[in-house]
N, C-alpha and C positions, 0 to 999 in steps of 0.2 A: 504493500500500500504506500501511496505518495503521503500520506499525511506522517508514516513513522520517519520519512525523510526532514519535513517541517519541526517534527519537535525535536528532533538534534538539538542539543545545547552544548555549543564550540566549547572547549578546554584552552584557553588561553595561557603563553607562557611567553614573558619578555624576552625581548631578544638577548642573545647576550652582550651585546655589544652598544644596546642601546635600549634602555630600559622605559622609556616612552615609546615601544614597538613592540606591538605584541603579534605572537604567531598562531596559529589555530591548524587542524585540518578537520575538515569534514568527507561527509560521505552524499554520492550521487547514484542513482539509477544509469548503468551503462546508456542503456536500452531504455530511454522513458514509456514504450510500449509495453513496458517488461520488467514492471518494477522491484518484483520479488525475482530477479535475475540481479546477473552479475553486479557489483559496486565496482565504483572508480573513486578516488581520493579528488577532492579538490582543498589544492592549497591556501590559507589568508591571509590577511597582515590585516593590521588596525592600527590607526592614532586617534586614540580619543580626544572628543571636541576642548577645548583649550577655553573655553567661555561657558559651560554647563549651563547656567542659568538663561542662556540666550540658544541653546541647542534646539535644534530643528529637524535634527535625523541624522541618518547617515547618507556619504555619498559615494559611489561606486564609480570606477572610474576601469574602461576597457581600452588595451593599445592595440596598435596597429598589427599590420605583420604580412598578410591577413592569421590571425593566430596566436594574437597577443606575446608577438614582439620573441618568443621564444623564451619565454619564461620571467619577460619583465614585470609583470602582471604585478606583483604583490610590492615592487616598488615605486609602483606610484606614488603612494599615499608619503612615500617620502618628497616627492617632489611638489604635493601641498604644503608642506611642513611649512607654518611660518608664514603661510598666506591669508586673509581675511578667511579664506574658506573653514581652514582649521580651527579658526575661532568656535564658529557654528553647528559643525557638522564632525561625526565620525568618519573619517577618513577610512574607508575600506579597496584594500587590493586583490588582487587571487588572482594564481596561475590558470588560465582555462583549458580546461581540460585537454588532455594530453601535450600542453610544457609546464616547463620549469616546477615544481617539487613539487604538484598537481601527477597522476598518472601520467607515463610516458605514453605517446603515441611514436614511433623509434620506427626509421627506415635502415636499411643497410647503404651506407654509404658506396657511391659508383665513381669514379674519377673520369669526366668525359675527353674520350679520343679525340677530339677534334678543340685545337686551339682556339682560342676566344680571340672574335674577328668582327668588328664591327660592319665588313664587309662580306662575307664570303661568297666565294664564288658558286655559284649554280651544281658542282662536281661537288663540294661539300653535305648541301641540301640530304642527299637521303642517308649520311651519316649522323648528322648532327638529327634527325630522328629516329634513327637507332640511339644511340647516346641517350634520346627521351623513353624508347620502349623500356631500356635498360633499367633506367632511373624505376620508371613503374614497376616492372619486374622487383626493383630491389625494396620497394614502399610495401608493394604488397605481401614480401614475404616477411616481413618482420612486422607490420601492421595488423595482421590478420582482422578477426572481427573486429577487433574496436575499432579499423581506421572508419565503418560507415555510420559510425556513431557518434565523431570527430564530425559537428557540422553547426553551422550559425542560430538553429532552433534550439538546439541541446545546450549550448553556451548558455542561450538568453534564460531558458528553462532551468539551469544551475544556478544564475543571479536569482532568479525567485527565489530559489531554496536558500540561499544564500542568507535575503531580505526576511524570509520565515524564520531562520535560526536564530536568527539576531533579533526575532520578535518588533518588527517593524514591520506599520503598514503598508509603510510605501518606501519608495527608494528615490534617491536624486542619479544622474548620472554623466559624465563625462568621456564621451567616448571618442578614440582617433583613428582617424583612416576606415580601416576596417572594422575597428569597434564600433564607431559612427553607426554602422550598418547594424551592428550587433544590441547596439541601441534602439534603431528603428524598430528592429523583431522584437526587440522585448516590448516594446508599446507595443505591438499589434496585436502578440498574443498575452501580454498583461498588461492594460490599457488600465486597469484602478489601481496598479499599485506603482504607476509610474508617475513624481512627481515632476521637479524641475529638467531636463534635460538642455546636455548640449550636445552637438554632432558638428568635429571638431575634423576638416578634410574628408569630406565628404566622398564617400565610390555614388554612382550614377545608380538609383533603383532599378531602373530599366534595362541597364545591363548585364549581360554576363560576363562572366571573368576575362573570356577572352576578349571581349571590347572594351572592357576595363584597361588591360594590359593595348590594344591597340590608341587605344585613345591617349596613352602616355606620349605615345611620338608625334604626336598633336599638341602636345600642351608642351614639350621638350621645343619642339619648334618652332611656338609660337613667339616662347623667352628668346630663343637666338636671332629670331625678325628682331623683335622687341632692341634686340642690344645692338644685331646689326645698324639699326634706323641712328641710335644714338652714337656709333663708333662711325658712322658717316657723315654725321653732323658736325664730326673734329679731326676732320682729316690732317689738320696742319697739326694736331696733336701726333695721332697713331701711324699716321701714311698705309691706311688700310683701303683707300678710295673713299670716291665723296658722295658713293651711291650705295645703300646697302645691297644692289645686286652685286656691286665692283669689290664688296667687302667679301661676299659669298663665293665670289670666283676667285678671293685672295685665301680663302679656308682652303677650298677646292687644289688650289695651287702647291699649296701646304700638305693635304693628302698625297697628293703625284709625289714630291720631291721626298715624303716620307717614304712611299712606297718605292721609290727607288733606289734606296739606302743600303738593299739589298739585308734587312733584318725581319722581313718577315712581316706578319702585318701587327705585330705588336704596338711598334711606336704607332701607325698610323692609329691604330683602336685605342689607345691613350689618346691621345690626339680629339678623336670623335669625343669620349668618353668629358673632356677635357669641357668642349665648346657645351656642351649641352650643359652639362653638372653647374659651371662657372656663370653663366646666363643664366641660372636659376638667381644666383645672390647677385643683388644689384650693388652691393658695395662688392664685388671681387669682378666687377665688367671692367675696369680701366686695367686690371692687373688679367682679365682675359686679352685684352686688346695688347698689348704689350706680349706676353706670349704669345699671338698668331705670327707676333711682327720677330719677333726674336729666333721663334721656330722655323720659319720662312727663309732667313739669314742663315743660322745654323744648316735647312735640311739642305740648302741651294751652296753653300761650302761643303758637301756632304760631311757632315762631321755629326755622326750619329752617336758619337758619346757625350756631345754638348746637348744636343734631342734629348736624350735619354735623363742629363743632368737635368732640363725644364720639364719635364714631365714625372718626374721621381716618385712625387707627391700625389699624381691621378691615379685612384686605383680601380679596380675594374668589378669582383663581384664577393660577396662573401668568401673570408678563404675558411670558414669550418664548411661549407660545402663538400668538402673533399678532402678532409682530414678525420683521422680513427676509421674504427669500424662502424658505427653507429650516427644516428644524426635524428633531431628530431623532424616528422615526418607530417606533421601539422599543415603545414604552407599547402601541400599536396590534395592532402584530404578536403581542406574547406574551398580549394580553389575548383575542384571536380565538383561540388555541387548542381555547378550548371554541364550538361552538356558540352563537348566540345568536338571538333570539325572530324571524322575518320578521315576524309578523305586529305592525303599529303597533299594533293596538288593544291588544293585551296593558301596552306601556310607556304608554299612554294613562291606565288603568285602574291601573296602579301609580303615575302619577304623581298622578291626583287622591286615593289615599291617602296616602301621602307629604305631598301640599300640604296634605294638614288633621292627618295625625298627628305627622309627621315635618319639619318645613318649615326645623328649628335645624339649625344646619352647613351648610345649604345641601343636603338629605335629599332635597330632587326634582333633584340633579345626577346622584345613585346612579339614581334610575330612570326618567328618558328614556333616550330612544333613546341608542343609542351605533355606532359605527360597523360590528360586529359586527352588525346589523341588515341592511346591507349587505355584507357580506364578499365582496370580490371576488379571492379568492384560496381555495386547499384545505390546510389544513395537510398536512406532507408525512405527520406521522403520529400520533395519537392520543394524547391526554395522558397522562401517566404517573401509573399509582397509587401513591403511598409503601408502601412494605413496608420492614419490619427482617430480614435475615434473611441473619445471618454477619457485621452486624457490633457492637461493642463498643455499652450502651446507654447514651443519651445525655442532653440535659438542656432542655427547654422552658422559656424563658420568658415568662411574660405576665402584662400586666396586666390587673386585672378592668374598670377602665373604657376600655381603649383604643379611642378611636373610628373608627380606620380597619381595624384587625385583630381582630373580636372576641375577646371572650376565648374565648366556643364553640371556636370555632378551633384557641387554642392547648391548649384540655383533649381535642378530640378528636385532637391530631396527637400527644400526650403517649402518648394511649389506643391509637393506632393504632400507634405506632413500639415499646412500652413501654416510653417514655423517661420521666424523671422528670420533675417538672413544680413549678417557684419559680412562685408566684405571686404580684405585686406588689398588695400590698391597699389598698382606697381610694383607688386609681392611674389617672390617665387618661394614664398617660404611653407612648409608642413609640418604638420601636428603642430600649430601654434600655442594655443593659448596653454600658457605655463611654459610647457616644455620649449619655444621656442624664443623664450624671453621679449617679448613685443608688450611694452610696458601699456600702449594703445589698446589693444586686443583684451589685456588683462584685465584693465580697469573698468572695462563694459560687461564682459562675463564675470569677472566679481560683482559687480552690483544687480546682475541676476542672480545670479545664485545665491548669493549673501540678504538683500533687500526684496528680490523678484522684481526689480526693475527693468523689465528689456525695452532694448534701444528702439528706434523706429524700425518699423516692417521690415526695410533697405535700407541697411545703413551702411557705411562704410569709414575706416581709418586708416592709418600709414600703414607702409609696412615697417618692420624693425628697422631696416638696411637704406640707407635713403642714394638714390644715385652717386656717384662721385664728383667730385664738386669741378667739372672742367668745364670752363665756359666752350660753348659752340662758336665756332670759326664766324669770321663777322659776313656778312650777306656780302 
């Protein structure tokens, strides 16, 4: 029965290392259809409210990943520490189910054949999805049953339990990226016991993951128009050209002269990796523009150890990906939710777009194959659509250049929930508010969540990073 899960009553024990943190675990229905089956552990952390007399509940806060972050879950509540929030509210974190000291969900680690290429050639294509069959092959066998039970209802469905144990009506919540979403479900399917929320980097309702993942090399390229427009505006500064096309043909130029260097496509996918990532932070555009132009010198002297010197610092993709035997296998499970394409040639076709429209940030990683290609498993049950309907409205944030979450995203989950909607202007920043220090951002979602104040319908402020201060060339 679901109710001997509700009256859990957590065993709290401080941390040791910090005795204002306390630790808990509890217990979850693998299988919520299957209550009297198997348990899985879910891990918690708590800081209690710092103003008791002024407490208002607790608040729950879910990160990104999609997957919470890989076991960041329970430290959140440290990164309210110290904020208006903490005054008011119980600070509650927890690993979701299967990471971080939560049940494992555990793949066997696969090392891929095929080097990381911002570009690759058409003759790569049907390897680098082998390399994806593999990956599934290696999820699934160390995954077994619990990886279809690893999915974004089961999460929202353990916050409730969660909200039960700790004898609380209702819950506030703070969610990013992908938590955001993990937010939205929890309102839908527990619409009374959701108070305040924020949905903080917004995924797109209407998507699936793969257009999730497609739509990043949309929003990666938007920031690089973005920055081209302003590094053409100061050409007596950069000597990049005084057209953002002439800027684009100076990238472009900077590819050729890498890939001729004869190392492979290394430097050139630093390179890519470089202009997209850099174009997201608008205070690191003058110190982008200055690398194209030093890179350029460098690759046209070929002197591919002075390349390799400016590029040191770009790095390319998680390195626990392929280190040990084991990896957590989370990212896999929640991302397979939706359906995704059998047929290769479709990710084929999207890739040779990508390689020539989209290649900054690394734009052809969003559209090969992916392991959802292969899915050898059936989710148990069908994703959930966000609806508002019975509880309090809430508040979106996003920024307009953020390159992993578009901003579409978050004006459509604004539209869909009719929750308000901060927009971070001029911003390629994510997971903002808190975690990305924008004193702007902070000060608005604290006085919702702290007062219930939200700002107008559409609002918008800075972003943290404000352009670089070089005047544009005179007319």
């Amino acid at each position: 029965m679901l109710t001997d899960f509700y009256a859990q009553r957590p065993q709290w024990s401080p941390d040791p290392d910090d005795a204002l943190l306390e630790h808990a675990t509890i217990q979850v229905p693998r299988d919520y259809a299957d209550p009297d089956g198997e348990r899985i552990d879910i891990a918690l952390s708590r800081r209690r409210a710092t103003a008791p007399t002024r407490r208002r509940g607790i608040l729950l806060g879910v990160n990104g990943g999609p997957g919470g972050d890989w076991g960041a879950g329970r430290g959140l509540p440290d990164k309210y520490a110290g904020t208006p929030l903490h005054e008011v509210y119980d600070l509650i974190g927890f690993d979701p189910r299967g990471t971080g000291a939560s049940t494992n969900l555990l793949a066997e680690v696969t090392v891929p054949t095929v080097p990381f290429d911002s570009r690759p050639p058409d003759e790569l294509f049907p390897r680098l999805a082998e390399d994806m069959r593999l990956r599934e092959e290696a999820c699934a066998r160390a995954g077994g049953e619990l990886r279809r039970h690893i999915s974004t209802p089961n999460t929202a469905r353990d916050m409730d339990v969660i909200r039960g144990v700790l004898e609380e009506e209702r819950l506030n919540f703070v969610g990013y990226a992908y938590g955001a979403y993990v937010g939205a479900v929890y309102g839908t399917l527990f619409p009374a016991r959701l108070d305040r929320s924020v949905l903080d980097s917004c995924v797109h309702p209407d998507w699936t993951w793969r257009e999730q993942f497609l739509w990043q090399g949309d929003a990666v390229r938007r920031n690089v128009e973005r920055w081209a427009e302003w590094t053409a505006a100061r050409q007596l500064h950069f000597g990049l050209g005084d057209t953002p096309e002439k800027v684009f043909a100076g990238i472009e130029e900077v590819v050729v002269r890498l890939d001729g260097l004869g190392q492979g496509p290394q430097l050139r996918t630093l390179f890519d990796g470089a202009v997209g990532n850099r174009a997201a932070d608008r205070g690191q555009w003058a110190e982008l523009g200055a690398l194209v132009a030093a890179l350029g010198k460098a690759a046209a002297a070929g002197d591919a150890d002075a390349c390799r010197r400016l590029l040191q610092e770009q790095g390319t993709w998680r390195p626990d990906d392929s280190e040990g035997s084991l990896r957590c296998g989370v990212l896999e499970a929640i991302t397979l939710e939706h359906r995704w394409p059998a047929d290769l040639e479709v990710y084929y076709q999207d890739m040779r777009e990508f390689r020539e429209r989209y290649p900054y940030g690394y734009g052809v990683l969003r559209a090969q194959p992916w392991v959802g290609a292969f899915r050898a498993f059936q989710p148990a049950e069908p994703p959930v659509v966000p609806v508002r309907d019975g509880y309090p409205v809430g508040l979106v944030v996003q920024a307009d250049g953020d390159p992993m979450d578009h901003y579409a995203g978050g004006v459509a989950m604004a539209e869909r929930l009719g929750h308000h909607l901060l927009t971070v202007e001029d911003s390629g920043e994510h997971e903002v508010y808190v975690l990305g220090g924008n004193p702007y951002v902070d000060a608005v979602v604290h006085r919702y969540l702290v007062d219930g104040e939200l700002p107008a319908a559409r609002a918008t402020c800075p972003g943290r990073t404000p352009r670089p201060d070089i005047a544009a060339d005179p007319d």
